[in-house]
C-alpha positions as CSV (number, residue, x, y, z in Angstrom):
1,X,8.9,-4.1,10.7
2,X,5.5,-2.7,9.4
3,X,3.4,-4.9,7.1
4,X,2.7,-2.2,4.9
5,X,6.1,-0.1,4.9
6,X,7.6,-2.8,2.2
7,X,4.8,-1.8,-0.5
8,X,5.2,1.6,0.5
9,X,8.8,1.7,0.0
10,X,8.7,-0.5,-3.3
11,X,6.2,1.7,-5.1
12,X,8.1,4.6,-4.2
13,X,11.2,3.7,-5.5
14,X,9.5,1.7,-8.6
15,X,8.3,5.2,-9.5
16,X,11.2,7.0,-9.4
17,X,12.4,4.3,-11.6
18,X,10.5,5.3,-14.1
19,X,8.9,0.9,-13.6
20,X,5.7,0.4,-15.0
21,X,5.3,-3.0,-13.3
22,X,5.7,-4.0,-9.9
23,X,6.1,-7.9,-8.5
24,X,6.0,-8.9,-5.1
25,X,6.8,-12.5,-3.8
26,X,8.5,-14.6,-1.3
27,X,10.5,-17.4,-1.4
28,X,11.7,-19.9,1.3
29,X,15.2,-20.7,1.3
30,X,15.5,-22.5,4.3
31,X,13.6,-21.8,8.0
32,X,13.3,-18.0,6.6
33,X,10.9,-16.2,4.9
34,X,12.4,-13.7,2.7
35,X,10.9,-11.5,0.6
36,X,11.8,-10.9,-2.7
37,X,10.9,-7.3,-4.7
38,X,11.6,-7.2,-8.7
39,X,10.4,-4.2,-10.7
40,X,12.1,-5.8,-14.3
41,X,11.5,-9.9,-13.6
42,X,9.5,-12.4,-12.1
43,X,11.3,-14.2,-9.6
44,X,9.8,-17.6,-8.6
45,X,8.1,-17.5,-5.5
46,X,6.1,-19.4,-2.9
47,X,3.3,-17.5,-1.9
48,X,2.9,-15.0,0.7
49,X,1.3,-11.8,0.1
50,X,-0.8,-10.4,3.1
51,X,-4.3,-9.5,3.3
52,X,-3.0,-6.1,4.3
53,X,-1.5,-5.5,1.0
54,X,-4.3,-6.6,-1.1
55,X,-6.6,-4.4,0.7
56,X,-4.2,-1.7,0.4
57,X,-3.6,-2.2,-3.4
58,X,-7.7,-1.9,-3.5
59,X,-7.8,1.1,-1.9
60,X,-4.9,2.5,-4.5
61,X,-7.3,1.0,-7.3
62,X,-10.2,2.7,-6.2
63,X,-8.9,5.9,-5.7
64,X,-6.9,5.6,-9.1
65,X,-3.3,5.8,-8.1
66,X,-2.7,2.5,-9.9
67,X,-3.9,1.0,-12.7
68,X,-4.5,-2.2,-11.8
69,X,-3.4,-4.8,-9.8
70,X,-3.8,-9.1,-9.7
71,X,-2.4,-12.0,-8.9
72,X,-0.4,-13.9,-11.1
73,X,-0.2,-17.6,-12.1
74,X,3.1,-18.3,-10.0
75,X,1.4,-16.4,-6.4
76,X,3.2,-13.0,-6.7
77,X,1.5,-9.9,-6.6
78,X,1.2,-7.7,-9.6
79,X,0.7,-3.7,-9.8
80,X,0.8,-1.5,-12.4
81,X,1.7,1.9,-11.9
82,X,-0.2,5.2,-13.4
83,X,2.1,8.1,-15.0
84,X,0.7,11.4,-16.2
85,X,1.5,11.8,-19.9
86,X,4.9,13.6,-18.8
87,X,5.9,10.9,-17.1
88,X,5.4,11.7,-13.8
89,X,4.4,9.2,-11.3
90,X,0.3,10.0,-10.4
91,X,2.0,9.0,-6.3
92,X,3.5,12.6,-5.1
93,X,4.2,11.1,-1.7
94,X,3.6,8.2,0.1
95,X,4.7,8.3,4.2
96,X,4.1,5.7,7.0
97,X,2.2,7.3,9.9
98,X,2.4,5.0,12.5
99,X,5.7,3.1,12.9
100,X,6.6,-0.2,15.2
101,X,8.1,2.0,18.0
102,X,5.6,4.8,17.6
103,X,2.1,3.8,16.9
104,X,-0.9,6.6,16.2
105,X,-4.2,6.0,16.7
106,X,-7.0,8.5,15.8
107,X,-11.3,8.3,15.7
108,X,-13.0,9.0,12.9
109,X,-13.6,13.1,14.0
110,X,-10.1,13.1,14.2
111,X,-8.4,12.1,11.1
112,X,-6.3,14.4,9.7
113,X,-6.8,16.5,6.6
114,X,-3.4,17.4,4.9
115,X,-3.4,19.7,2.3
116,X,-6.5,20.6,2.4
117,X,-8.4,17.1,1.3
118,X,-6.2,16.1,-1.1
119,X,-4.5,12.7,-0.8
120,X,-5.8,10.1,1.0
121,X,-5.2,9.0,4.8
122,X,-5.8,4.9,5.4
123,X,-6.7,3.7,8.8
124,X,-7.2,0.2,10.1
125,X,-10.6,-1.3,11.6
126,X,-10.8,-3.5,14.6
127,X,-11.5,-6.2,12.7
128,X,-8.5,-6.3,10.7
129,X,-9.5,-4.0,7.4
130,X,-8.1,-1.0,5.7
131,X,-10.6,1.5,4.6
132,X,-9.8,5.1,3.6
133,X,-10.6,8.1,5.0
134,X,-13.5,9.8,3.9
135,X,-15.1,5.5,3.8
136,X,-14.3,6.2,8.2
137,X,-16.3,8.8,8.5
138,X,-19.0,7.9,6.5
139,X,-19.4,4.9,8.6
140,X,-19.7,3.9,12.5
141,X,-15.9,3.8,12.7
142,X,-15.1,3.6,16.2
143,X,-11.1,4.7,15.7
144,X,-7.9,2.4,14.7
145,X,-4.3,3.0,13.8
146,X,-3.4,5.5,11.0
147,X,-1.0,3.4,8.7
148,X,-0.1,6.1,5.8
149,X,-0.7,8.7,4.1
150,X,-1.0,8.9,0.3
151,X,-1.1,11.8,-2.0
């Protein structure tokens, strides 16, 4: 399973939910991890929330599809959402690009611009980091995997 496609998936459906806030955790219950998703409640968890996810709420901040996002006193992972006054989600789409059994890989002359610069494409370094797009070309981004597409 992707690291990213359970945030991806969550936000989407919190939105069409009409949720303001989002909460991800994990808790143990046994050997397994299993990872726990509550858009109304805080469910106690033990901590695990990737660096992947962070650096992808970041990227969500700075390009102001959310409103905010922290980490709460019991480890989980807050994010506010952003609605237009109609109450319309600010997300349009969000799609995983490259999948476990189908990975994409692109340089920096080659990222793709959908609809015509809007939305934002985020790619992974070698090193381990997500930037965004227009952040790849701008700097001596050698290529990396193309993990979604946001617009």
């Amino acid at each position: 399973m992707h690291t990213l496609s359970n945030p991806l998936s969550s936000i989407k459906n919190a939105q069409k939910a009409q949720k303001r806030v989002l909460y991800f955790s994990s808790g143990i219950s046994g050997r397994r991890k299993r990872f726990v998703r509550s858009a109304c409640k805080i469910t106690p968890p033990r901590v695990f929330v990737s660096r992947l996810c962070w650096d992808f709420c970041r990227i969500l901040y700075n390009e102001g599809y959310i409103h905010g996002f922290s980490q709460e006193a019991d480890g989980s992972l807050r994010i506010v959402l952003k609605y237009h006054f109609s109450g319309i989600g600010v997300i349009k789409e969000m799609e995983t690009v490259s999948k476990p059994g189908f990975r994409i890989y692109s340089s920096k002359n080659r990222l793709s611009k959908k609809r015509e610069g809007l939305g934002i494409t985020i790619p992974s370094t070698s090193r381990g980091n997500l930037i965004r797009d227009r952040e790849a070309q701008k700097t001596n981004f050698g290529g990396g995997e193309i993990l979604c597409q946001v617009f």
